[in-house]
N, C-alpha and C positions, 0 to 999 in steps of 0.2 A: 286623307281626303274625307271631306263630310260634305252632305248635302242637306240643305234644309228644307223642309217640306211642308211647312204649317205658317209660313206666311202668303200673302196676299199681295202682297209688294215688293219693290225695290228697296223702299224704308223699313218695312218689316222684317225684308229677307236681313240687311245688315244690322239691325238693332237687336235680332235674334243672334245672329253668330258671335254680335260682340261681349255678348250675355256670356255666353257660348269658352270661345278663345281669348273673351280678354283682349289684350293691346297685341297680338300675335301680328305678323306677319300676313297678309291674305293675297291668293292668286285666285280671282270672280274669271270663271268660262260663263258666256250668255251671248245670245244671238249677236252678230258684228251692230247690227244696226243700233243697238242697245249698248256699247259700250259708252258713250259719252259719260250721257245720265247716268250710268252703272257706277261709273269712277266718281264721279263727283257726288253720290249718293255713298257711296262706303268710306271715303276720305272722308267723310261729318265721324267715323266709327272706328276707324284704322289709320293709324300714323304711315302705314306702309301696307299702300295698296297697288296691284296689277289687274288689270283687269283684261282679259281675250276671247278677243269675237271670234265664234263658233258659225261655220258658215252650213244656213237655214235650204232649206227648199225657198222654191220661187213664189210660192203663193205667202207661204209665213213671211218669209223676208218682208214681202212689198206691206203685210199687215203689219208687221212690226215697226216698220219704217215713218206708216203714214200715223203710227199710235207714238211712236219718238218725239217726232215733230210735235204735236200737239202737246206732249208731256215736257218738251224743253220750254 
């Protein structure tokens, strides 16, 4: 298990790990609301990607959601 912690982004967070692991395998945990973009942001990185939604409190959730939308 690794976590990365010096990016800023969804782009960042995968362009780091691929540095990282290479063409590995990857299983992405991040808020549910965020899986779309999450998966279609780490498949540009990883041949074989998972991605699962980690369920948020209420207030994060509805912030994450309405920042989703605008980033899709």
């Amino acid at each position: 298990m690794l976590r990365e912690e010096r990016s800023t982004s969804t782009e960042e967070n995968a362009r780091e790990l691929s540095r990282v692991l290479g063409d590995q395998a990857v299983v992405v945990v991040t808020d549910r609301a965020h899986v779309l973009r999450c998966e279609r942001v780490f498949a540009r990185y990883f041949a074989d990607v998972q991605v699962v939604g980690a369920l948020s409190p209420p207030l994060v959730r509805a912030r994450v959601a309405v920042r989703e939308v605008a980033a899709l």
